[in-house]
C-alpha positions as CSV (number, residue, x, y, z in Angstrom):
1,X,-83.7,-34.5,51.3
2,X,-80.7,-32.0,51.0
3,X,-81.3,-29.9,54.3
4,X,-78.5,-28.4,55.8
5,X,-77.5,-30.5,58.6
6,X,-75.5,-29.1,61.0
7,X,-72.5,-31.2,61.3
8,X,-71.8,-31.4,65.3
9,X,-75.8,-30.6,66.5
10,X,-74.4,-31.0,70.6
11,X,-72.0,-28.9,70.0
12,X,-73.8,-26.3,68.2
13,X,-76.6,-26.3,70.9
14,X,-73.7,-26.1,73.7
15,X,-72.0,-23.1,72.0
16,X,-75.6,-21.3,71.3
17,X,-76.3,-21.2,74.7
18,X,-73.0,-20.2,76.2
19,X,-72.6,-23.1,78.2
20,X,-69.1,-22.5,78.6
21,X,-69.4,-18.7,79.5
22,X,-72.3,-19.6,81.9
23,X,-69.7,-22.4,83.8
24,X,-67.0,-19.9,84.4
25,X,-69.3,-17.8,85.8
26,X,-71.2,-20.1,87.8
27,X,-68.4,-21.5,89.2
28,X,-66.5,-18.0,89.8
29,X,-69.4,-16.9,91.9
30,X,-69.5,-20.3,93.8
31,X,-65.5,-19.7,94.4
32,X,-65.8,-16.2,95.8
33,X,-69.2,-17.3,97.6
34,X,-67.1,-19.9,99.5
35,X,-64.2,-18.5,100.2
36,X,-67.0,-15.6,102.2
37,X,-68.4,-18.4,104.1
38,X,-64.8,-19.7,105.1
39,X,-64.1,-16.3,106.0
40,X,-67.3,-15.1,107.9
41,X,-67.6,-18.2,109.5
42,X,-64.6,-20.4,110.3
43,X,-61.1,-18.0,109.9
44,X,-62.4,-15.2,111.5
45,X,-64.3,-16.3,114.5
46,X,-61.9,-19.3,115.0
47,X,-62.3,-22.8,114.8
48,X,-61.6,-25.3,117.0
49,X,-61.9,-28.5,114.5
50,X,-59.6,-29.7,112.5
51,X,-59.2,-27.6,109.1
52,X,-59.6,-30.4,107.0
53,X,-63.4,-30.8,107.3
54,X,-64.0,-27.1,106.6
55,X,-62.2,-27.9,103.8
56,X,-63.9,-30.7,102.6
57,X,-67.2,-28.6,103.3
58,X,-65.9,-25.8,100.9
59,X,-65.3,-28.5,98.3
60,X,-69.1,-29.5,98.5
61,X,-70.6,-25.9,98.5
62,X,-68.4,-25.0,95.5
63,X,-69.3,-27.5,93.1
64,X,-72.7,-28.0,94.0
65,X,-73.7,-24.0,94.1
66,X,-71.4,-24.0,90.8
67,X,-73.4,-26.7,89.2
68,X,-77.2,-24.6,90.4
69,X,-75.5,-21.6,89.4
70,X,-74.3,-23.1,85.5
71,X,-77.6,-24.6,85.6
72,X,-79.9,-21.6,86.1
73,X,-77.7,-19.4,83.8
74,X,-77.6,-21.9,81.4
75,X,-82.1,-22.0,81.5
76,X,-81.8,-18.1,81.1
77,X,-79.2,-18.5,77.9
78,X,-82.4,-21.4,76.7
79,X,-85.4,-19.2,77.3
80,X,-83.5,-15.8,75.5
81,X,-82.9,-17.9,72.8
82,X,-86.6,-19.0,72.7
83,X,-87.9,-15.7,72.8
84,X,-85.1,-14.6,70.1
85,X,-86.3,-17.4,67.9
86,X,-90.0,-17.1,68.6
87,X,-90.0,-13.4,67.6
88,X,-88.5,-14.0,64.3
Protein backbone atom coordinates (compact mmCIF):
# COMPACT_ATOMS: atom_id res chain seq x y z
CA UNK A 1 0.00 0.00 0.00
CA UNK A 2 2.65 2.72 -0.84
CA UNK A 3 0.70 4.67 -3.66
CA UNK A 4 1.31 8.07 -4.10
CA UNK A 5 -1.37 9.95 -2.50
CA UNK A 6 -1.71 13.23 -3.33
CA UNK A 7 -1.59 15.22 -0.31
CA UNK A 8 -4.52 18.03 -0.81
CA UNK A 9 -6.88 15.80 -3.43
CA UNK A 10 -9.64 19.03 -3.48
CA UNK A 11 -7.18 21.15 -4.10
CA UNK A 12 -5.52 19.32 -6.78
CA UNK A 13 -8.89 18.66 -8.61
CA UNK A 14 -9.65 22.57 -8.11
CA UNK A 15 -6.34 23.65 -9.67
CA UNK A 16 -6.54 20.85 -12.63
CA UNK A 17 -9.54 22.26 -13.81
CA UNK A 18 -8.83 25.95 -13.62
CA UNK A 19 -11.48 26.68 -11.36
CA UNK A 20 -10.03 29.81 -10.44
CA UNK A 21 -9.21 31.03 -14.08
CA UNK A 22 -12.74 29.93 -15.11
CA UNK A 23 -14.35 32.37 -11.95
CA UNK A 24 -12.58 35.40 -13.20
CA UNK A 25 -13.73 34.90 -16.29
CA UNK A 26 -17.13 33.97 -15.54
CA UNK A 27 -17.59 36.67 -13.46
CA UNK A 28 -15.74 39.36 -15.83
CA UNK A 29 -18.22 38.53 -18.54
CA UNK A 30 -21.22 38.70 -16.03
CA UNK A 31 -19.70 42.37 -15.01
CA UNK A 32 -19.46 43.67 -18.45
CA UNK A 33 -22.85 41.80 -19.43
CA UNK A 34 -24.48 43.88 -16.70
CA UNK A 35 -23.16 46.92 -16.81
CA UNK A 36 -24.78 46.57 -21.00
CA UNK A 37 -28.09 45.85 -19.63
CA UNK A 38 -27.88 48.94 -17.15
CA UNK A 39 -26.80 50.83 -19.99
CA UNK A 40 -29.24 49.67 -22.90
CA UNK A 41 -31.89 49.59 -20.69
CA UNK A 42 -32.17 51.86 -17.67
CA UNK A 43 -29.28 54.98 -18.17
CA UNK A 44 -29.91 55.53 -21.55
CA UNK A 45 -33.62 55.47 -22.05
CA UNK A 46 -34.23 57.00 -18.49
CA UNK A 47 -35.73 55.70 -15.61
CA UNK A 48 -38.22 56.86 -13.57
CA UNK A 49 -37.75 54.53 -10.40
CA UNK A 50 -35.67 54.84 -7.89
CA UNK A 51 -31.92 53.69 -8.73
CA UNK A 52 -31.70 51.55 -6.00
CA UNK A 53 -33.73 48.65 -7.40
CA UNK A 54 -31.88 48.67 -10.70
CA UNK A 55 -29.18 48.30 -8.61
CA UNK A 56 -30.14 45.58 -6.62
CA UNK A 57 -31.27 43.86 -10.03
CA UNK A 58 -27.62 44.24 -11.38
CA UNK A 59 -26.47 42.59 -8.18
CA UNK A 60 -28.73 39.51 -8.88
CA UNK A 61 -27.86 39.19 -12.71
CA UNK A 62 -24.09 39.39 -11.88
CA UNK A 63 -23.72 36.77 -9.47
CA UNK A 64 -26.07 34.46 -10.72
CA UNK A 65 -24.93 34.66 -14.71
CA UNK A 66 -21.31 34.59 -12.97
CA UNK A 67 -22.10 31.48 -11.09
CA UNK A 68 -23.78 29.64 -14.80
CA UNK A 69 -20.95 31.12 -16.54
CA UNK A 70 -17.99 29.52 -13.72
CA UNK A 71 -20.17 26.68 -13.91
CA UNK A 72 -20.26 25.82 -17.64
CA UNK A 73 -16.55 26.78 -18.06
CA UNK A 74 -15.67 24.90 -15.28
CA UNK A 75 -17.81 21.38 -17.13
CA UNK A 76 -15.72 22.36 -20.31
CA UNK A 77 -12.21 22.43 -18.13
CA UNK A 78 -13.83 18.55 -16.71
CA UNK A 79 -14.71 17.02 -20.01
CA UNK A 80 -11.04 18.35 -21.81
CA UNK A 81 -9.53 16.74 -19.09
CA UNK A 82 -11.54 13.52 -19.67
CA UNK A 83 -10.75 13.34 -23.15
CA UNK A 84 -6.95 14.27 -22.32
CA UNK A 85 -6.91 11.43 -19.86
CA UNK A 86 -8.95 8.96 -21.90
CA UNK A 87 -6.60 9.31 -24.90
CA UNK A 88 -3.59 8.48 -22.93
Amino acid sequence: MSESVPERPRANFVAALNVRRNAVRGFGFSLLFTATVLAVFVVLPGTRQPMPYYLALAFVLVTSLGALATTVLTLVSAYRLARETDLD
